[in-house]
Backbone as CSV, one residue per row, in Angstrom:
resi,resn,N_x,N_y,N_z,CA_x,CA_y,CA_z,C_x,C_y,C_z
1,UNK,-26.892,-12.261,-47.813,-25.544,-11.825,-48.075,-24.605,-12.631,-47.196
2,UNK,-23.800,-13.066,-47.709,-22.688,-14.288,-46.913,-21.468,-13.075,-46.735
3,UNK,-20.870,-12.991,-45.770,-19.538,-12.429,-44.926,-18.387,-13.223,-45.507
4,UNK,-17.492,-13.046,-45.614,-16.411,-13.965,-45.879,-15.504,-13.557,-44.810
5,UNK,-15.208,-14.849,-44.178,-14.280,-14.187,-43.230,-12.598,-14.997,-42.447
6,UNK,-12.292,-14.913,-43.852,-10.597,-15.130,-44.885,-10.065,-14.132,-44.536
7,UNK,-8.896,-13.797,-44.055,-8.104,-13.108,-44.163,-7.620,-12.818,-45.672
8,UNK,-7.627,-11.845,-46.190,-7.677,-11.241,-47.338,-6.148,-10.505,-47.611
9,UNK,-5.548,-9.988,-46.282,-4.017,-9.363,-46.366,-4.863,-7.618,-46.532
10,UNK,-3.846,-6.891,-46.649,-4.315,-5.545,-47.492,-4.974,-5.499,-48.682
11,UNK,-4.432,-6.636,-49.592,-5.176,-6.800,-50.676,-6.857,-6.218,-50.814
12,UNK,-7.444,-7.075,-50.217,-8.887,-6.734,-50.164,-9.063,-5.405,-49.055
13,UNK,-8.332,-4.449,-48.523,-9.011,-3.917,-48.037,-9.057,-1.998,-48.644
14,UNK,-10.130,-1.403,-48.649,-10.114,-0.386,-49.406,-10.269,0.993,-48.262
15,UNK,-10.478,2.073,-48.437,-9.641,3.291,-47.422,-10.749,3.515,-46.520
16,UNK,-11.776,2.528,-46.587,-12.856,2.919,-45.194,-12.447,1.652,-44.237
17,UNK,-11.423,0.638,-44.310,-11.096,-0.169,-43.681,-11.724,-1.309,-43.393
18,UNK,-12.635,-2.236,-44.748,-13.310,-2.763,-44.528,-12.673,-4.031,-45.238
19,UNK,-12.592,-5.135,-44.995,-11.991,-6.038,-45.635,-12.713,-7.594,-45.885
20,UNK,-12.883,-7.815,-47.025,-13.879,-8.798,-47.426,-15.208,-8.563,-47.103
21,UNK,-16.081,-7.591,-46.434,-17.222,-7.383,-45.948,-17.300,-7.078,-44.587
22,UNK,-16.256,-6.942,-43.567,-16.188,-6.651,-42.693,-15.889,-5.383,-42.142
23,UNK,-16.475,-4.622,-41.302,-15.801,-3.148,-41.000,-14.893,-2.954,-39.691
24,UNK,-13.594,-2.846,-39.976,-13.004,-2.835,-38.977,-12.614,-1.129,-38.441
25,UNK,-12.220,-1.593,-37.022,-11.958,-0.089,-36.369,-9.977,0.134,-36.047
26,UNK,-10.022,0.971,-35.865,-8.485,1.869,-36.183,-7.759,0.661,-34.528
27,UNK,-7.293,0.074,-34.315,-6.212,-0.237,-33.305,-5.937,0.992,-32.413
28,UNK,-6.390,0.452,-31.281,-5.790,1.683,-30.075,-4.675,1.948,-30.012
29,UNK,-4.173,3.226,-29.412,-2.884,3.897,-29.658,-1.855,3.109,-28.174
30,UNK,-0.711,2.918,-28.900,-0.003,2.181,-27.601,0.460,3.204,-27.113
31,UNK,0.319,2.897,-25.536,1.349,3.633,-24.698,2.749,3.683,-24.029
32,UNK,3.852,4.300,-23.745,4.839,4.145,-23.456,5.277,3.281,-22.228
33,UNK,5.926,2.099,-22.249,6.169,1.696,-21.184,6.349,2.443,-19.397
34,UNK,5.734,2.293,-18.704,6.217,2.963,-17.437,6.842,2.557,-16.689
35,UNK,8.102,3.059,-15.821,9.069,1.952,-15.076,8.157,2.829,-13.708
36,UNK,8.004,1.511,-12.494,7.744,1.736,-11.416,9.454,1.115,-10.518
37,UNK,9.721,1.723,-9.693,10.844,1.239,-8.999,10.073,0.639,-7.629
38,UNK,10.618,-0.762,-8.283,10.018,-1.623,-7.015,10.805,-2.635,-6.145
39,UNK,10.635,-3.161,-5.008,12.017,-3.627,-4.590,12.018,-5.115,-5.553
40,UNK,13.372,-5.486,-6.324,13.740,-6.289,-6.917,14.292,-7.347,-5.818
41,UNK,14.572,-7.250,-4.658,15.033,-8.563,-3.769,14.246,-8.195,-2.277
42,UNK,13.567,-9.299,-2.295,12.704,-9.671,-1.047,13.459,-9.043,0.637
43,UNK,12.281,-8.557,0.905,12.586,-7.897,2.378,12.646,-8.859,3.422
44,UNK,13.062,-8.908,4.734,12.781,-9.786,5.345,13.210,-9.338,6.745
45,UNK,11.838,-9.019,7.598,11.111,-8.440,8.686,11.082,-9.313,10.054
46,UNK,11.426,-8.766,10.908,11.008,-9.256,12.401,9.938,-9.029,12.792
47,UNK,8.684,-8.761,12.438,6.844,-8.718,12.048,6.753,-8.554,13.771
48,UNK,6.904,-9.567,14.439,6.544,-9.431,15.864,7.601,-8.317,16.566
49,UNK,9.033,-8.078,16.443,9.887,-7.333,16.850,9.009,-5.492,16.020
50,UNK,8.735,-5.769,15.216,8.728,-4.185,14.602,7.249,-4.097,15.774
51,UNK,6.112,-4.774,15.579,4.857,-4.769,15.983,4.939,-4.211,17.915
52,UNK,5.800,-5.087,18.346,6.049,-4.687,19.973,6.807,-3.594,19.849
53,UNK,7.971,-2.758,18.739,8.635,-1.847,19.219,6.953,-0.128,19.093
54,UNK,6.618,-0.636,17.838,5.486,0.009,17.317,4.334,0.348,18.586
55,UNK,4.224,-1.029,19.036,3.293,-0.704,20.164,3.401,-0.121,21.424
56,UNK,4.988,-0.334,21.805,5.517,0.594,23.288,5.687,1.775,22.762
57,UNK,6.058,2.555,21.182,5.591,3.810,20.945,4.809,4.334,21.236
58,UNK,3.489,3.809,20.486,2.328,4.496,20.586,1.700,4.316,22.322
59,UNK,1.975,3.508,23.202,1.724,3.212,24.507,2.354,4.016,25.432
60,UNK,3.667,5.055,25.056,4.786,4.714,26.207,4.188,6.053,27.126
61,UNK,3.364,6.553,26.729,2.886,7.759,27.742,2.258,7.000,28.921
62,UNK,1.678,6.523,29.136,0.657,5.678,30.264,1.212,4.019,30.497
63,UNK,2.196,3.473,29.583,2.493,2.884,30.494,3.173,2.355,31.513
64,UNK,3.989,3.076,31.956,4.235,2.604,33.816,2.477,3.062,34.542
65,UNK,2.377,3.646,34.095,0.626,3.662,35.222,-0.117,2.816,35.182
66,UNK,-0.090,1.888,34.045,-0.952,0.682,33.785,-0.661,-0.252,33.249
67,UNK,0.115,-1.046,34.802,1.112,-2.034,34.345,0.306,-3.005,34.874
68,UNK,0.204,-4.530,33.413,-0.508,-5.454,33.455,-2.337,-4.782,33.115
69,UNK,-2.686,-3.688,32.589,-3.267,-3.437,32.175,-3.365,-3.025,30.450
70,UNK,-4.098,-2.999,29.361,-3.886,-2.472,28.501,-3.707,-1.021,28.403
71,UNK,-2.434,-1.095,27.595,-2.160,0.541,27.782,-2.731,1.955,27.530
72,UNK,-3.084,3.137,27.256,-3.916,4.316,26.576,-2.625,4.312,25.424
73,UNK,-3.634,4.686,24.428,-2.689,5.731,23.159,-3.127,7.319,23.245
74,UNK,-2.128,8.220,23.535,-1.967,9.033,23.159,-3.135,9.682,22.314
75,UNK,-3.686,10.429,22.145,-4.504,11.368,21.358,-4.086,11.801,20.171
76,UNK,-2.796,12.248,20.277,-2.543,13.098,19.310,-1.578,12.284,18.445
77,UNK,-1.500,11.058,18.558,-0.766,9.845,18.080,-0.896,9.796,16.455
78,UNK,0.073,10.370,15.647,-0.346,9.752,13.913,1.012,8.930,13.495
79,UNK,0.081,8.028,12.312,1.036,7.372,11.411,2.414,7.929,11.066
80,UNK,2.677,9.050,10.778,3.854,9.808,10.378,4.682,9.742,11.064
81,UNK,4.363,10.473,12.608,5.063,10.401,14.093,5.561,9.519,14.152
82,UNK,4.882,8.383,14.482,5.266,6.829,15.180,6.389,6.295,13.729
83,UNK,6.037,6.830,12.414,6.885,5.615,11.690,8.388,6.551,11.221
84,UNK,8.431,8.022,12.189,9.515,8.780,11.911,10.201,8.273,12.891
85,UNK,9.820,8.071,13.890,10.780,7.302,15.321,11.073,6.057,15.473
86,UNK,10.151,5.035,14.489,9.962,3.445,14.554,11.589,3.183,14.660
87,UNK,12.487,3.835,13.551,13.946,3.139,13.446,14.615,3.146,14.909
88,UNK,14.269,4.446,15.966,14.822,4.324,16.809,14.934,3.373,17.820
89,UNK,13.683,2.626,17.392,13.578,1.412,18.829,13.608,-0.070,17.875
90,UNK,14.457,-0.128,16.824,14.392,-1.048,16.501,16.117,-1.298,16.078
91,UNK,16.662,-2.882,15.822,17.718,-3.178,15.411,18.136,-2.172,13.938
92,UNK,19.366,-2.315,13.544,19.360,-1.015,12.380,19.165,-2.513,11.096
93,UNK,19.573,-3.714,11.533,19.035,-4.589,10.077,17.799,-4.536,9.692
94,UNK,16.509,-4.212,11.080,15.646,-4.813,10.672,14.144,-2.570,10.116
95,UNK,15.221,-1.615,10.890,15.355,-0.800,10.234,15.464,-0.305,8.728
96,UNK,16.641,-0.802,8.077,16.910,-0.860,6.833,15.985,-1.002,6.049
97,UNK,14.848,-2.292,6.079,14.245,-3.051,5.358,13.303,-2.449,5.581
98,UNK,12.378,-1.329,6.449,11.683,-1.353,6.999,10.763,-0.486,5.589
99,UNK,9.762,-0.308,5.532,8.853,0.904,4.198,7.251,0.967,5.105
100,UNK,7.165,2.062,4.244,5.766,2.026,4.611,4.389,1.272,4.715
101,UNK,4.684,0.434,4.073,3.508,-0.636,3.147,3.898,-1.640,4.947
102,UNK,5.156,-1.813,4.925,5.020,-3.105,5.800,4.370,-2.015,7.538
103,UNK,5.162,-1.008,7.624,4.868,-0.479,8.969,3.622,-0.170,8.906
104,UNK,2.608,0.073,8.266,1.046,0.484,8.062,0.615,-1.165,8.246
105,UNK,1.168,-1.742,7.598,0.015,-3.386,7.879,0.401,-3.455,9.315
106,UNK,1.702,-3.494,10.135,1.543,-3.517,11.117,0.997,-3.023,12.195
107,UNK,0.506,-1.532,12.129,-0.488,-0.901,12.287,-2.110,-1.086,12.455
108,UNK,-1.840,-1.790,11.149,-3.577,-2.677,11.381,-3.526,-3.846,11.858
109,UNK,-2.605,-4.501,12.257,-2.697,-5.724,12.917,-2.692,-5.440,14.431
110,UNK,-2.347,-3.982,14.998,-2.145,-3.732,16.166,-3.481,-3.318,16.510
111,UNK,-4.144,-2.307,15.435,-5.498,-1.836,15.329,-6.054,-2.969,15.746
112,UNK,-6.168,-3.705,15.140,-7.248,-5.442,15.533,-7.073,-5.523,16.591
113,UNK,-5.851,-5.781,17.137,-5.274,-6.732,18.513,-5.434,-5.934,19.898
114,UNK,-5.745,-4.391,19.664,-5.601,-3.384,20.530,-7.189,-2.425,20.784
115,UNK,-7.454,-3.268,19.776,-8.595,-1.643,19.188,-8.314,-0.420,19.267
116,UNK,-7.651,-0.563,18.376,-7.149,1.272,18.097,-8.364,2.059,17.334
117,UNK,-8.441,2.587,17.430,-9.487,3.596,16.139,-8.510,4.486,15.281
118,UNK,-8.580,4.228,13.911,-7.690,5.069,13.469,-8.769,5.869,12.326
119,UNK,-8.354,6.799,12.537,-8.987,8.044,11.780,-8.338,8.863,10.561
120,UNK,-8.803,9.472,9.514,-8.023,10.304,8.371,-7.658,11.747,8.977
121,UNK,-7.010,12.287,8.321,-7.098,13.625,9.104,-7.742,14.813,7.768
122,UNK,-7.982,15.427,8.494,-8.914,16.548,7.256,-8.020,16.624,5.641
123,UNK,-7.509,16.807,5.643,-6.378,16.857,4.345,-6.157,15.672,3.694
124,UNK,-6.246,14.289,4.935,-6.002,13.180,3.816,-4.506,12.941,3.980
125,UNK,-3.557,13.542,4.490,-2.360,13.256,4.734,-1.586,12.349,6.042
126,UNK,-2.780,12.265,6.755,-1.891,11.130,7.936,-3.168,10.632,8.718
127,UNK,-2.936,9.844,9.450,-3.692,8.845,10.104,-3.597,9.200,11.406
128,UNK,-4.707,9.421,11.925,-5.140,9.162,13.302,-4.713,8.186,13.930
129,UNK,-4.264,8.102,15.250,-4.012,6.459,16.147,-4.666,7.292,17.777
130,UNK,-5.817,6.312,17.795,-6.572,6.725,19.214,-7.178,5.286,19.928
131,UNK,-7.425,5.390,21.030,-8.353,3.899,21.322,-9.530,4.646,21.262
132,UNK,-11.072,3.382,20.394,-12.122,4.345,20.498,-12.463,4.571,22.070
């Protein structure tokens, strides 16, 4: 049995959807476009300025005691805390620009540079900041 496989139009095709010898299946159902609001003009960060204001946060309990030493973090230190106060120790331009996405990478770049241990918290809603 030879297939023919011509486009035929509707012409050849009959109500089980098979056309010239071929059986075709129903086209998936489209879905509605989704708008995400995303920033449309590029941010632009003082990376080392946010990173040092970030880090005398999470440091500033212990350090005058351990000066020229690496500093302790705090225990009870989370992501939320530190990025509800971040604007305060920083310029208000570089404030403005500031979101979560960028203050969390900076976070892990401090994690690396510091060894922080950062932990989930039972719920899943905020982040631990401890040295292990």
């Amino acid at each position: 049995a030879v297939v023919s496989t011509q486009s035929t139009g509707d012409a050849g095709r009959d109500e089980a959807g098979i056309i010239g010898g071929i059986e075709l299946i129903e086209a998936a159902p489209k879905i509605e476009r989704i708008h995400i609001n995303y920033a449309r003009k590029a941010k632009k960060i003082d990376i080392k300025l946010l990173k040092e204001a970030m880090w005398k946060r999470l440091s500033s309990k212990n350090e005058s005691i351990n000066v020229g030493v690496e500093a302790a973090v705090d225990e009870k230190k989370t992501f939320s805390q530190t990025y509800k106060k971040l604007p305060l120790s920083i310029p208000q331009a570089v404030a403005e620009n500031l979101s979560v996405p960028i203050a969390f990478s900076c976070l892990l770049h401090l994690a690396n540079e510091h060894n922080l241990a950062l932990s989930d918290s039972l719920d899943l809603t905020d982040i631990h900041i401890a040295l292990p």
